[in-house]
N, CA, C and O atoms as a DFTB+ gen file, in Angstrom:
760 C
 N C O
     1  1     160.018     162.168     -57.944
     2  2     159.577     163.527     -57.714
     3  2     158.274     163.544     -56.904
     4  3     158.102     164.440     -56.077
     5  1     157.716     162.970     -57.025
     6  2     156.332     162.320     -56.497
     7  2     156.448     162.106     -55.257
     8  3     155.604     162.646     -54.542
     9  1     157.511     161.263     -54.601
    10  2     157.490     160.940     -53.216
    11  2     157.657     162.236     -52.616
    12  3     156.978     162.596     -51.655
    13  1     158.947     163.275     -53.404
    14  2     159.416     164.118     -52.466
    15  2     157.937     165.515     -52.355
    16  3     157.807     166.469     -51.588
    17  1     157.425     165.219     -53.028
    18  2     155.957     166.503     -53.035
    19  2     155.139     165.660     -51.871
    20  3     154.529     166.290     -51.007
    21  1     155.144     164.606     -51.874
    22  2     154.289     164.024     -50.544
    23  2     155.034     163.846     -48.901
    24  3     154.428     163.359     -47.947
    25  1     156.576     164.402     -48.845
    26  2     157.023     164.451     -47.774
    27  2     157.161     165.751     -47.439
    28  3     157.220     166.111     -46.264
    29  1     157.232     166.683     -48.599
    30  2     157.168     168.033     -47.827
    31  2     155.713     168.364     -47.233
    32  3     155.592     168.724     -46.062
    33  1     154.799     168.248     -47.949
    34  2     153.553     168.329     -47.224
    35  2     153.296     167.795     -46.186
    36  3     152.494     168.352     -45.435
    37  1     154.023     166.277     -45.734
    38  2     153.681     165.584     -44.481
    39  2     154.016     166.476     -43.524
    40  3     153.353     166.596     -42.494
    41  1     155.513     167.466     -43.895
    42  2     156.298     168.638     -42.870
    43  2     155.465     169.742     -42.575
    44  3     155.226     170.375     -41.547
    45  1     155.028     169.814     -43.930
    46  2     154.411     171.227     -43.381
    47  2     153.148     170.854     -42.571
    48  3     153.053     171.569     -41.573
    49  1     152.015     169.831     -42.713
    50  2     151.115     169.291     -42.236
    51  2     152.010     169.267     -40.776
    52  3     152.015     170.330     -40.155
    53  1     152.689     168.237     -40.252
    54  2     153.828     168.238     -38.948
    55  2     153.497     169.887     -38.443
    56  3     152.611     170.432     -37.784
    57  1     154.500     170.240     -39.016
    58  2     154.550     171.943     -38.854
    59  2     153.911     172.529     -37.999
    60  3     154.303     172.996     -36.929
    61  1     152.036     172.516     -38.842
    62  2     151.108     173.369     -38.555
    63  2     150.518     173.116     -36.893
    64  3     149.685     173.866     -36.385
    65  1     151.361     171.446     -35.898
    66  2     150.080     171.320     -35.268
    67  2     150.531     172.397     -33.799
    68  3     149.663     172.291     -32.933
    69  1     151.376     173.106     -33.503
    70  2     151.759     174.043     -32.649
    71  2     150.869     175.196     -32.891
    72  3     150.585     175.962     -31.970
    73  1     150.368     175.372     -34.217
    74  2     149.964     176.810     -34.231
    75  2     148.417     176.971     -34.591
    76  3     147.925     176.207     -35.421
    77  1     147.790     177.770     -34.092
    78  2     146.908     178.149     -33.709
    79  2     145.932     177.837     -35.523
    80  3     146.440     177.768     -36.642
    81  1     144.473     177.718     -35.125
    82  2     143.823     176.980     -36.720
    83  2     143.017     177.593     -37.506
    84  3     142.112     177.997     -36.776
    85  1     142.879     177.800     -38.217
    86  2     141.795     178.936     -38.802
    87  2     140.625     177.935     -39.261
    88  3     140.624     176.714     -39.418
    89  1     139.642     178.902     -39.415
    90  2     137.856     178.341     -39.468
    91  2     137.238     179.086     -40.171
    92  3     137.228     180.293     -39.931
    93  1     136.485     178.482     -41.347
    94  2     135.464     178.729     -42.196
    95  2     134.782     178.135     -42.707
    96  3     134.909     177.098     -43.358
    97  1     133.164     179.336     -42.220
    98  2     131.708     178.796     -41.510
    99  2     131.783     177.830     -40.912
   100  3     131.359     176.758     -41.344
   101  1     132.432     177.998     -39.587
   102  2     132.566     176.989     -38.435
   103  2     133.305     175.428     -38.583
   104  3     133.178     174.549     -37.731
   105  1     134.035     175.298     -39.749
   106  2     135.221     174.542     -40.257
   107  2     136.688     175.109     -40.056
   108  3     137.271     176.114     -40.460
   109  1     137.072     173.904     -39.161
   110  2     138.326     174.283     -39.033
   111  2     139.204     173.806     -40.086
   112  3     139.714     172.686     -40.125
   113  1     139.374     174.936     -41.116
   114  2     140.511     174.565     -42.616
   115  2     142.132     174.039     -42.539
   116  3     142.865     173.721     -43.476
   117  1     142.399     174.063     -41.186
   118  2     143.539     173.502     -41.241
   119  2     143.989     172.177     -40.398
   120  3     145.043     171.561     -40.239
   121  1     142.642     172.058     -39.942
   122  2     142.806     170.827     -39.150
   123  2     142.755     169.509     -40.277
   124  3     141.776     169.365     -41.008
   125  1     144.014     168.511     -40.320
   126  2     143.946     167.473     -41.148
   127  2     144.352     166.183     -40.687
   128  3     145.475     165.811     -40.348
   129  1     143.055     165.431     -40.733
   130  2     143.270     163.459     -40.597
   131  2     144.111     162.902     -41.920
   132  3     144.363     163.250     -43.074
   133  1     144.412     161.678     -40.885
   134  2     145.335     160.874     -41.871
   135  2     144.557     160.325     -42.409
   136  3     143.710     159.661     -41.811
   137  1     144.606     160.432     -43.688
   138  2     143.774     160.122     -44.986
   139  2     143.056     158.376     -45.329
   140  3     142.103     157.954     -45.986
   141  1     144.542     157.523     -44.145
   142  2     144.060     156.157     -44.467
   143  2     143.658     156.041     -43.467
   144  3     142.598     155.419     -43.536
   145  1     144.092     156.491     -41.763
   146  2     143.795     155.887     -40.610
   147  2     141.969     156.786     -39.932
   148  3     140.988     156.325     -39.348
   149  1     142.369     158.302     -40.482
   150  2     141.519     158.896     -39.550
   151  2     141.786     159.704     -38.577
   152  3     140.904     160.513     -38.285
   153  1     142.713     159.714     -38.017
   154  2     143.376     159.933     -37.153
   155  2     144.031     161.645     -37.200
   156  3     144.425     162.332     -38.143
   157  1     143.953     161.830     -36.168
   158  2     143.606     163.803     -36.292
   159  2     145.113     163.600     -36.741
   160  3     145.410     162.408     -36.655
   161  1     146.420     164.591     -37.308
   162  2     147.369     164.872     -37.945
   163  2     148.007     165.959     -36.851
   164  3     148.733     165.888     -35.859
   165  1     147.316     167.015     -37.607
   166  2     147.958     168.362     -36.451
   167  2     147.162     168.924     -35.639
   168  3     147.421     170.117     -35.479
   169  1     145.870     168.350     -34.778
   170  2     145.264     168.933     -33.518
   171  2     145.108     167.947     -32.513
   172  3     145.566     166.811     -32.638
   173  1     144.755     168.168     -31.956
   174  2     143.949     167.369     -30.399
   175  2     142.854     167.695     -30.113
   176  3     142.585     168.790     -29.618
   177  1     142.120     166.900     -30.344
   178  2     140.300     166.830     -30.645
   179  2     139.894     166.992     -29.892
   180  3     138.669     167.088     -29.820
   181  1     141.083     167.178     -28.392
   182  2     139.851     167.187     -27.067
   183  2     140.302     168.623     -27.279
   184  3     139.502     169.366     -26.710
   185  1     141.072     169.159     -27.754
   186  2     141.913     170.835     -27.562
   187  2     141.339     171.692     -28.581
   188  3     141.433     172.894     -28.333
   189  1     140.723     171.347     -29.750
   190  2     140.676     171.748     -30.840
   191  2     139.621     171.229     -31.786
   192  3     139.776     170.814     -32.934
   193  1     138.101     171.377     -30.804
   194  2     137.329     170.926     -32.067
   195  2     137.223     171.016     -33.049
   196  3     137.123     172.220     -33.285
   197  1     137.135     170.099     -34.493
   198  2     137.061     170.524     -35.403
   199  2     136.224     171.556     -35.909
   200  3     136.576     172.518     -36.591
   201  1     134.833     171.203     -35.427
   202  2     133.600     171.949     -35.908
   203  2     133.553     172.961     -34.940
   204  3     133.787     172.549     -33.804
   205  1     133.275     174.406     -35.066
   206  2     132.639     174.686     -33.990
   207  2     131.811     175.969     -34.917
   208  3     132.035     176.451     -36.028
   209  1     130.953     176.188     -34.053
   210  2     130.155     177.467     -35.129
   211  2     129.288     177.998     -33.483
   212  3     129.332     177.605     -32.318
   213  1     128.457     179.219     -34.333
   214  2     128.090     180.426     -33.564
   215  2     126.324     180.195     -33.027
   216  3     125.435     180.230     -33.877
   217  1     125.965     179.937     -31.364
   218  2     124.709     179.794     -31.570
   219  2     123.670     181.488     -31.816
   220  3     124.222     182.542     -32.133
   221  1     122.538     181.388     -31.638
   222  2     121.996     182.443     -31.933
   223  2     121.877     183.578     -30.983
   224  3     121.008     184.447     -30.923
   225  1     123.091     183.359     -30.145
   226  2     123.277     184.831     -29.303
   227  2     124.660     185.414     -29.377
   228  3     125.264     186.219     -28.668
   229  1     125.085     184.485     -30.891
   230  2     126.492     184.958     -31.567
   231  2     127.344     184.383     -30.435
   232  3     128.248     185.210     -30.314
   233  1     127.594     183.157     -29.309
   234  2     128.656     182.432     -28.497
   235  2     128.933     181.735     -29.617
   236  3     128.374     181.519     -30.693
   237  1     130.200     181.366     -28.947
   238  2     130.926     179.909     -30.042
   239  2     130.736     179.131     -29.259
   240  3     130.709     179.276     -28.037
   241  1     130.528     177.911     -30.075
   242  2     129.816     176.566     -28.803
   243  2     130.572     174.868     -29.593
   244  3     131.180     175.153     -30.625
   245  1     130.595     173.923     -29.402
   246  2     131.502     173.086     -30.438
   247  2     129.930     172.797     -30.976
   248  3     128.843     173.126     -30.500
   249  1     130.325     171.976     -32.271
   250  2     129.113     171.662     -33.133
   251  2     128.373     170.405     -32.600
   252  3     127.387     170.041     -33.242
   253  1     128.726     169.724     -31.535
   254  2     128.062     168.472     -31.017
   255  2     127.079     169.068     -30.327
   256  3     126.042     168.434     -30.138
   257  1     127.204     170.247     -29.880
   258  2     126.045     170.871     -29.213
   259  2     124.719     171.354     -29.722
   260  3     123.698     171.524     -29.057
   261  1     124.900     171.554     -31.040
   262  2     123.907     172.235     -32.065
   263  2     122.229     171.420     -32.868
   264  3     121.359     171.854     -33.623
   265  1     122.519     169.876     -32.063
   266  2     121.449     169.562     -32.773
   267  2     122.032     169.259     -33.859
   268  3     123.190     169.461     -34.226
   269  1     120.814     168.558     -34.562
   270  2     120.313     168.030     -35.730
   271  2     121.076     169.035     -36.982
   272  3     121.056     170.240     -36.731
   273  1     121.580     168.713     -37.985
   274  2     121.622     169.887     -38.991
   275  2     120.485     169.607     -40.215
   276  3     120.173     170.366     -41.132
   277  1     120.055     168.462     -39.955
   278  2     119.140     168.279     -41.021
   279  2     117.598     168.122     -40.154
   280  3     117.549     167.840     -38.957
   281  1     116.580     168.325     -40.880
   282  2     115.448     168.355     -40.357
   283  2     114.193     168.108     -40.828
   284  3     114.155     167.944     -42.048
   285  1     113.201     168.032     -40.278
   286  2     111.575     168.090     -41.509
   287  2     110.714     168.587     -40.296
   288  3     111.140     168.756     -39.154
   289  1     109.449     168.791     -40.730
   290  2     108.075     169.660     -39.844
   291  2     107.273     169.346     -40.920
   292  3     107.545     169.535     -42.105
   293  1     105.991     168.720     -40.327
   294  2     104.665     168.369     -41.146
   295  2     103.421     169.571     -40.336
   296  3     103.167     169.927     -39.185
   297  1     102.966     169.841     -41.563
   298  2     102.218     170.611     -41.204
   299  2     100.132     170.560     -42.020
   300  3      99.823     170.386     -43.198
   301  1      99.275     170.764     -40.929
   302  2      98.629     170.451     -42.136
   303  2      97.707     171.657     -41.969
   304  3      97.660     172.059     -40.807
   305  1      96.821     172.460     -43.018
   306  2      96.802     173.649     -43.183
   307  2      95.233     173.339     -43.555
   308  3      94.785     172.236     -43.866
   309  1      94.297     174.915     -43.421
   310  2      92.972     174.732     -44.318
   311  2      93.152     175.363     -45.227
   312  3      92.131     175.355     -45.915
   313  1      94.394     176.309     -45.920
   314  2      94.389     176.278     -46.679
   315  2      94.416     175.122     -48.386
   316  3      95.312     174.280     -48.432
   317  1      93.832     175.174     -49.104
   318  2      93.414     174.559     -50.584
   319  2      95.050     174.155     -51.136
   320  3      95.832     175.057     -51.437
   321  1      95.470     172.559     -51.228
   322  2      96.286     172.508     -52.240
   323  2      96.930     173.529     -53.163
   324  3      98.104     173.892     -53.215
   325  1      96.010     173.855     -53.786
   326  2      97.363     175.071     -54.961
   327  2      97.576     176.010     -54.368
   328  3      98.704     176.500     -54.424
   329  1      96.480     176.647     -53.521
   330  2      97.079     178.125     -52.721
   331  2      97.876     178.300     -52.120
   332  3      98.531     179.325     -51.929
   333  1      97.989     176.746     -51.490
   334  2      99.274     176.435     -50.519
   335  2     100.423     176.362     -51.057
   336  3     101.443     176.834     -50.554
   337  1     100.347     175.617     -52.390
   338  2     101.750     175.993     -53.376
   339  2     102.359     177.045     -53.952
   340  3     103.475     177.318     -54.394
   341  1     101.357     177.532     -53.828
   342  2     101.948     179.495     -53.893
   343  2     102.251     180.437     -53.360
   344  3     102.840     181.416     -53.818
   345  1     101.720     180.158     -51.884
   346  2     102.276     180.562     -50.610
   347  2     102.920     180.236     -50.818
   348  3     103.501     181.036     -51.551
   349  1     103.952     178.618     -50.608
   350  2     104.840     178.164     -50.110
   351  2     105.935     178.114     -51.226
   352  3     107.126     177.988     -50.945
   353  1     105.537     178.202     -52.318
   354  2     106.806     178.624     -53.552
   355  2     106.996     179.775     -53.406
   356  3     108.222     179.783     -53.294
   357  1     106.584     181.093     -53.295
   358  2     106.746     181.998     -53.069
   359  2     107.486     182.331     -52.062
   360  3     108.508     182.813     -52.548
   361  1     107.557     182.348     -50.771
   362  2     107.659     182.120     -49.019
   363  2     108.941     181.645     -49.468
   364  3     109.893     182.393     -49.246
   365  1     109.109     180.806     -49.918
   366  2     110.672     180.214     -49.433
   367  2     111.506     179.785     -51.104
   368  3     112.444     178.988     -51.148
   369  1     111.104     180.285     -52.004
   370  2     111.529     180.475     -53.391
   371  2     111.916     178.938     -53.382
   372  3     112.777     178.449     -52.651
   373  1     111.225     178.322     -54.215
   374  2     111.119     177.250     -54.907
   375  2     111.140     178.000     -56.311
   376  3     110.742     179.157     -56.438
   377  1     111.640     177.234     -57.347
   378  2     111.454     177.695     -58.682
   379  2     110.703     176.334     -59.131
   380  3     110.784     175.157     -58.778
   381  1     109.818     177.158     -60.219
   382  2     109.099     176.205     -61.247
   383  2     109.996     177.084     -62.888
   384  3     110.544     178.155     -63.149
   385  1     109.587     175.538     -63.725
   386  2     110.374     176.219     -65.120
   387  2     110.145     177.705     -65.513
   388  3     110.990     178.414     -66.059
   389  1     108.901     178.077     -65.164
   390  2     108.320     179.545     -66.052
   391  2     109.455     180.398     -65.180
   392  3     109.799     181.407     -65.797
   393  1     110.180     180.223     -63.778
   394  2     110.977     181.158     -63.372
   395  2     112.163     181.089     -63.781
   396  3     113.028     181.722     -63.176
   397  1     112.361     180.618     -64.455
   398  2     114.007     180.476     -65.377
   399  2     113.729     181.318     -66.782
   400  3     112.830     181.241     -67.620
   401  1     115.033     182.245     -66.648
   402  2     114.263     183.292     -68.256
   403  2     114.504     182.522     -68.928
   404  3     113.482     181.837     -68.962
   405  1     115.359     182.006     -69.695
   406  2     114.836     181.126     -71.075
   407  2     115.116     179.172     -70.629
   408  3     116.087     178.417     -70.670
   409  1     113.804     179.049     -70.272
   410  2     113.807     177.554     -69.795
   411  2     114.730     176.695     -70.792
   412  3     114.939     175.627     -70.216
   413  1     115.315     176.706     -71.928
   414  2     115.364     176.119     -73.114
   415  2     117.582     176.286     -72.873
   416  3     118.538     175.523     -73.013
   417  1     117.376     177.716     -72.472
   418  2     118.876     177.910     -72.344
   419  2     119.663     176.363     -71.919
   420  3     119.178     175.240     -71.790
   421  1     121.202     176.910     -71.761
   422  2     121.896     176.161     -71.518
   423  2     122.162     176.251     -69.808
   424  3     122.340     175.203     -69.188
   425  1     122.171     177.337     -69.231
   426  2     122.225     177.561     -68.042
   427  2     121.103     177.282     -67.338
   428  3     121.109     176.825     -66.195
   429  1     120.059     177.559     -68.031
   430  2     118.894     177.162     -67.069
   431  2     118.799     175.242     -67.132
   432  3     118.746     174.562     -66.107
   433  1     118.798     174.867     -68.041
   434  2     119.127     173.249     -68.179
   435  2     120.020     172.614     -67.479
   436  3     119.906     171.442     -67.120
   437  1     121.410     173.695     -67.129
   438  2     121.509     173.101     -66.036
   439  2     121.572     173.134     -64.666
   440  3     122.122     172.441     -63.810
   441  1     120.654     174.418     -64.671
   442  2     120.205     174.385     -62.929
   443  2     118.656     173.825     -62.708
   444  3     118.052     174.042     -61.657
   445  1     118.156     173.179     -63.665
   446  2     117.165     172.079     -63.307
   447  2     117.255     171.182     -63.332
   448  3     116.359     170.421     -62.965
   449  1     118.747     170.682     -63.924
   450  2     119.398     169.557     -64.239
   451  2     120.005     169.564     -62.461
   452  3     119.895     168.390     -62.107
   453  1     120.299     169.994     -61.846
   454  2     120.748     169.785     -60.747
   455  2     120.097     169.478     -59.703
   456  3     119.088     170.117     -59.406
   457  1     120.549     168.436     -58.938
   458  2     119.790     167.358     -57.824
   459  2     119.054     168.358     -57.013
   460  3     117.989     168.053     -56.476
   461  1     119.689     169.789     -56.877
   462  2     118.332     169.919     -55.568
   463  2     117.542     170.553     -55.929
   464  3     117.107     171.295     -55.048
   465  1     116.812     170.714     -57.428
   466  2     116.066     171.331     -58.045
   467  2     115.217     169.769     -58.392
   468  3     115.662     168.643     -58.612
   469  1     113.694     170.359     -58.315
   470  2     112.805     169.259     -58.676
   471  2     111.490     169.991     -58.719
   472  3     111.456     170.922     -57.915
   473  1     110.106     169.783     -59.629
   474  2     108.983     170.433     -59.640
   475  2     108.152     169.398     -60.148
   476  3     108.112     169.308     -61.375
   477  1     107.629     168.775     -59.628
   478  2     106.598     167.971     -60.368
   479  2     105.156     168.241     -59.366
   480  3     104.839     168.198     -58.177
   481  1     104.628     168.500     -60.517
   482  2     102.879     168.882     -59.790
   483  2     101.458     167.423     -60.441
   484  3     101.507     166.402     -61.127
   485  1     100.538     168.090     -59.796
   486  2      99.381     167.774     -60.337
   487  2      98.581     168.592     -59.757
   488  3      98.261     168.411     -58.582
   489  1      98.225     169.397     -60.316
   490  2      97.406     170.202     -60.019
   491  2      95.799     170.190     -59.174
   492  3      94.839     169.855     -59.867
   493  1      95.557     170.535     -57.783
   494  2      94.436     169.929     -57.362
   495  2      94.669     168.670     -56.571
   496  3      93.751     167.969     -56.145
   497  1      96.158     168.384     -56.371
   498  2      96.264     167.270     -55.690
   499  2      97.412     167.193     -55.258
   500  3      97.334     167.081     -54.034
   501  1      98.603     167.190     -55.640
   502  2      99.818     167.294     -55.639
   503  2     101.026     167.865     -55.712
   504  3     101.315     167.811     -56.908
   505  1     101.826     168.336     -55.179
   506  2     103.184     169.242     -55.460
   507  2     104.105     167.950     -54.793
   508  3     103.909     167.125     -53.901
   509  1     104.940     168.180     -55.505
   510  2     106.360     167.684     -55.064
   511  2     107.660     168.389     -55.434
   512  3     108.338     168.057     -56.406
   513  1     107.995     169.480     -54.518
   514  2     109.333     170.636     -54.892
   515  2     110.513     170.131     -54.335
   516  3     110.593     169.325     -53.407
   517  1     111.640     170.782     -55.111
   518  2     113.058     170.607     -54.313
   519  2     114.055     172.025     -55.056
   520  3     114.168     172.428     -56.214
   521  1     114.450     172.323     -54.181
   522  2     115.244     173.959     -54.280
   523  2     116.063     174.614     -53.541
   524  3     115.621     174.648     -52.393
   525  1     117.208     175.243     -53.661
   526  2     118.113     175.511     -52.818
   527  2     117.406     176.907     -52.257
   528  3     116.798     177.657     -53.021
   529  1     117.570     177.200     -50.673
   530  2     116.462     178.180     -50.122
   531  2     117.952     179.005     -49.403
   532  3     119.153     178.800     -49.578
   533  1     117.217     179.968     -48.571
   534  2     118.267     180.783     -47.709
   535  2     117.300     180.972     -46.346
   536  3     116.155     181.425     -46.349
   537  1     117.814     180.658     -45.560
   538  2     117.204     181.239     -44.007
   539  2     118.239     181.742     -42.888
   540  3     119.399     181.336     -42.809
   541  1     117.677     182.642     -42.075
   542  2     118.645     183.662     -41.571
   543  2     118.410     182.955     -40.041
   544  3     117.324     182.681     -39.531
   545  1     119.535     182.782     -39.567
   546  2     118.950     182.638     -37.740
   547  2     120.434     182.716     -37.122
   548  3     121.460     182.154     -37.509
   549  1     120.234     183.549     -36.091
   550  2     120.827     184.265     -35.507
   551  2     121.822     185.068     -35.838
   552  3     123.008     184.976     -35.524
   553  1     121.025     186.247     -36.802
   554  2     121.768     187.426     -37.675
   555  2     122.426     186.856     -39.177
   556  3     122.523     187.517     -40.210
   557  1     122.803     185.572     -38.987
   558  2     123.512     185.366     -39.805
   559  2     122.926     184.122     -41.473
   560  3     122.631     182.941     -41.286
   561  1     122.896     184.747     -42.827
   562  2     122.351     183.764     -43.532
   563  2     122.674     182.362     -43.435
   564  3     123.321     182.198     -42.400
   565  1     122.505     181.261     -44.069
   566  2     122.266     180.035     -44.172
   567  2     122.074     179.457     -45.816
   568  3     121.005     179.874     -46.263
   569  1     122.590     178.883     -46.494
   570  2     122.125     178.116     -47.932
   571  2     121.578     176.624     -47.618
   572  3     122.348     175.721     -47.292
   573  1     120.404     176.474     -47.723
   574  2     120.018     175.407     -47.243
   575  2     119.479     174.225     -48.728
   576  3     119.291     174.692     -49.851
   577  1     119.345     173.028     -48.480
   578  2     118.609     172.486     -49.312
   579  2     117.284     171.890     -48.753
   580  3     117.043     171.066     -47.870
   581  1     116.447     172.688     -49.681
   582  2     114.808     172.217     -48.992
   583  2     114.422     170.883     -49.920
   584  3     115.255     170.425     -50.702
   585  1     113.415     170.436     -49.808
   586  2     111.874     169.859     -50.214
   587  2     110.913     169.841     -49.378
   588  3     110.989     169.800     -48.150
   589  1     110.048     169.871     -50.000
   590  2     108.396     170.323     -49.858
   591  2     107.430     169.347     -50.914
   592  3     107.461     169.287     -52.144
   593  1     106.249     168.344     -49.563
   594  2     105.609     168.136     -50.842
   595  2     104.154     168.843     -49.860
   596  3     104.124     169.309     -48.721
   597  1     103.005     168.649     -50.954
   598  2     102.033     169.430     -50.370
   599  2     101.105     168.788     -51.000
   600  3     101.340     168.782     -52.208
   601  1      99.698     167.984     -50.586
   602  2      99.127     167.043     -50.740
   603  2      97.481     167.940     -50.259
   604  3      97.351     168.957     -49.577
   605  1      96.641     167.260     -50.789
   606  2      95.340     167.661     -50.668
   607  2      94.881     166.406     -49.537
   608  3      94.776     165.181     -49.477
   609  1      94.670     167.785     -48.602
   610  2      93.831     166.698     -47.631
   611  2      92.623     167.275     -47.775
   612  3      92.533     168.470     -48.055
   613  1      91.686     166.589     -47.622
   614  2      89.985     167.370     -47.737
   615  2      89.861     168.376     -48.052
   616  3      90.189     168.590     -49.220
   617  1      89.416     169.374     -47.365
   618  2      89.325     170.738     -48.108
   619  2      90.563     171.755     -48.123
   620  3      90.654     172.864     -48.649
   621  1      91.386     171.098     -47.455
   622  2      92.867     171.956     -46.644
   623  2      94.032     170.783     -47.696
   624  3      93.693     170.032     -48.610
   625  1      95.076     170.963     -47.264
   626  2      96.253     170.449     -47.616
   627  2      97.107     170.043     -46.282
   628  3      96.964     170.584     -45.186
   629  1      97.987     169.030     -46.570
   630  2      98.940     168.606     -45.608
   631  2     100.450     168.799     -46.433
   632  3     100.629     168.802     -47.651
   633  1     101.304     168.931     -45.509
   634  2     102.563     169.618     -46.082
   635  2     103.309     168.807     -45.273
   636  3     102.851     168.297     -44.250
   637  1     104.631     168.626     -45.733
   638  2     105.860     167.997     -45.268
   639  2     107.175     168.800     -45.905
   640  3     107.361     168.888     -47.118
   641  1     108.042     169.362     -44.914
   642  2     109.132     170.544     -45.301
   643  2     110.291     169.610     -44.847
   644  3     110.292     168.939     -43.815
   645  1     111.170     169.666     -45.681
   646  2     112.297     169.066     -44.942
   647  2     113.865     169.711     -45.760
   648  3     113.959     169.832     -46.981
   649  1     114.849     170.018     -44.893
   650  2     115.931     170.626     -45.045
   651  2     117.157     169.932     -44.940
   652  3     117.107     168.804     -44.450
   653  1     118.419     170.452     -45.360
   654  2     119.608     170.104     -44.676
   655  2     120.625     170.945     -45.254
   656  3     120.305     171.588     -46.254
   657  1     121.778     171.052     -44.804
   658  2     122.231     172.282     -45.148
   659  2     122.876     171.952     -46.737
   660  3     122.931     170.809     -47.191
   661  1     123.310     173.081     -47.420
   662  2     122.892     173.213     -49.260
   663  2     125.282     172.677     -48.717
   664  3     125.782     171.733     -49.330
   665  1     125.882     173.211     -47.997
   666  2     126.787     172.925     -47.761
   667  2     127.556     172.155     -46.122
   668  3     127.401     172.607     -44.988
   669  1     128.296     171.020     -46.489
   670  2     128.289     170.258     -44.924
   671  2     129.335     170.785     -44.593
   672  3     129.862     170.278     -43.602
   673  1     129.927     171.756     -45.122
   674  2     130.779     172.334     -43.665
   675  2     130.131     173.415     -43.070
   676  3     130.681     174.188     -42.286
   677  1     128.491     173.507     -43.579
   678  2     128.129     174.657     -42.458
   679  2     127.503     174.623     -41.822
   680  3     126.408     174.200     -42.191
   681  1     127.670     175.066     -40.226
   682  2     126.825     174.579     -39.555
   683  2     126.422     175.389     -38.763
   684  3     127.134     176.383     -38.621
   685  1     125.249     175.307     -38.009
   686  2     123.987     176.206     -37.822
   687  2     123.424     175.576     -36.295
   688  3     124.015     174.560     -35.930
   689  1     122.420     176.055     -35.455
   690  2     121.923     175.578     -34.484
   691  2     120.886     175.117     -35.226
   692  3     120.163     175.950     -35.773
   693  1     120.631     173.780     -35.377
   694  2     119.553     172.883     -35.522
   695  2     118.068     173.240     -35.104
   696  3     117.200     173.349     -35.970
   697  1     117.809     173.410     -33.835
   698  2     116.699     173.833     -33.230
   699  2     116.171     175.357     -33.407
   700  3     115.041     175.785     -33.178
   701  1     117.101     175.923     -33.793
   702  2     117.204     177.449     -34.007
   703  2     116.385     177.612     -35.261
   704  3     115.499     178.446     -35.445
   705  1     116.998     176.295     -36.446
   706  2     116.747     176.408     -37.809
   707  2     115.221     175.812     -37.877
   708  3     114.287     176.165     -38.597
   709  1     115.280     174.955     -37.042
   710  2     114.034     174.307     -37.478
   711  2     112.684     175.377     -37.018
   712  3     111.784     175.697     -37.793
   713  1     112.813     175.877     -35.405
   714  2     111.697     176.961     -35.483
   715  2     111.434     178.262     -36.228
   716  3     110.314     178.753     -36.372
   717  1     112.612     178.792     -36.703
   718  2     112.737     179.360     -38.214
   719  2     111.888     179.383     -38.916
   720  3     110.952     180.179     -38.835
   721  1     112.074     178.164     -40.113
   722  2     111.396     177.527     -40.687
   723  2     110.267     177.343     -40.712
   724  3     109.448     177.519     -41.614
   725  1     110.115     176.799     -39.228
   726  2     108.737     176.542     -38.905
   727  2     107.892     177.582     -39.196
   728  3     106.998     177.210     -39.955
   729  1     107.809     178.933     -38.840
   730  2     107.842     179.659     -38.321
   731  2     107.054     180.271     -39.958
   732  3     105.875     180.424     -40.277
   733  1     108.336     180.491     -40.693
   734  2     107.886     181.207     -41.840
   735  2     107.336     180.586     -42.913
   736  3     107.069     181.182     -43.956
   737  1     107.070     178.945     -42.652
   738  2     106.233     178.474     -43.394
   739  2     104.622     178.760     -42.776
   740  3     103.675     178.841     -43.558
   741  1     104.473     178.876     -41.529
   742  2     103.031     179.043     -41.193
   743  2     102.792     180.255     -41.525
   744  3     101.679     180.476     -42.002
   745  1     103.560     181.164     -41.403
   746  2     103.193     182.809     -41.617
   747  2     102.991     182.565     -42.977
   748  3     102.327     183.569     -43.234
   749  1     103.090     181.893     -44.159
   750  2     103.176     181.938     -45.646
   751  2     101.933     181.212     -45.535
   752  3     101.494     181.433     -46.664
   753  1     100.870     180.351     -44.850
   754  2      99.903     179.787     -44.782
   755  2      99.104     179.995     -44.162
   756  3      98.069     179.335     -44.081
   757  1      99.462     181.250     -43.395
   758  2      98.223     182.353     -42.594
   759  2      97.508     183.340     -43.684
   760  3      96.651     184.146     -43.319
């Protein structure tokens, strides 16, 4: 019974590669490799990029064009260590425990329990954050995964931001995202 559920799918997979492919957030959902070789199934890669997504004047462009999807920007500020952590938790929503209503819950345990959540401080010297963020570029949102650490340099602080997207089938103009970013972390440190 087993074989015959894995030959109708090979058909319908067969089937699909005449007809036209559908895409979501710039994933093409019906485009499928052979699982052992790699090897495209039902498109033609020079005909049918897999990836393609929207740059920020809303064109469709293929995704080799887009840059980087992951990124970082160091920045170093006169603003003071903690002020800077409050700008910058604030600015781009980082959570610390006190923002979870009942830290103790079961739900909140386990969204601090989860990898892209992280808060460890020292106050006067140190932040080290990690948090799933949202940034908008070109009309359209973004779920990203940040970290941020933020370090006391002399009387100011030095900062290091770094991103990548919170999901890898979505994809974004790189350069677009990063001056973004850039962008609204300095305005949060002005």
């Amino acid at each position: 019974m087993k074989h015959w559920v894995v030959a109708v799918g090979m058909v319908a997979l067969a089937g699909c590669a005449a007809q036209d492919h559908y895409y979501s957030n710039g994933v093409c959902v019906t485009c499928f490799n052979n699982p052992v070789t790699g090897e495209p199934l039902n498109y033609d890669p020079n005909e049918t990029p897999q990836k393609v997504a929207t740059n920020a004047e809303g064109e469709a462009v293929d995704a080799t064009s887009l840059g980087s999807q992951s990124g970082s920007v160091d920045i170093d500020s006169r603003v003071d260590v903690d002020t800077a952590y409050a700008r910058i938790k604030s600015a781009m929503g980082f959570r610390s425990p006190d923002d979870f209503e009942s830290p103790e819950s079961t739900t909140a345990k386990m969204q601090m329990g989860d990898i892209a959540w992280k808060h460890d401080r020292t106050p006067g010297a140190y932040y080290n954050l990690g948090d799933y963020g949202r940034q908008t570029v070109g009309g359209t949102r973004y779920s990203i995964l940040q970290r941020v650490q933020i370090e006391k340099s002399g009387a100011g602080s030095r900062i290091h931001y770094s991103w990548a997207p919170a999901d890898e089938r979505t994809l974004f103009d790189g350069n677009a995202m990063e001056s973004a970013l850039t962008q609204r972390l300095k305005a949060a440190l002005d």
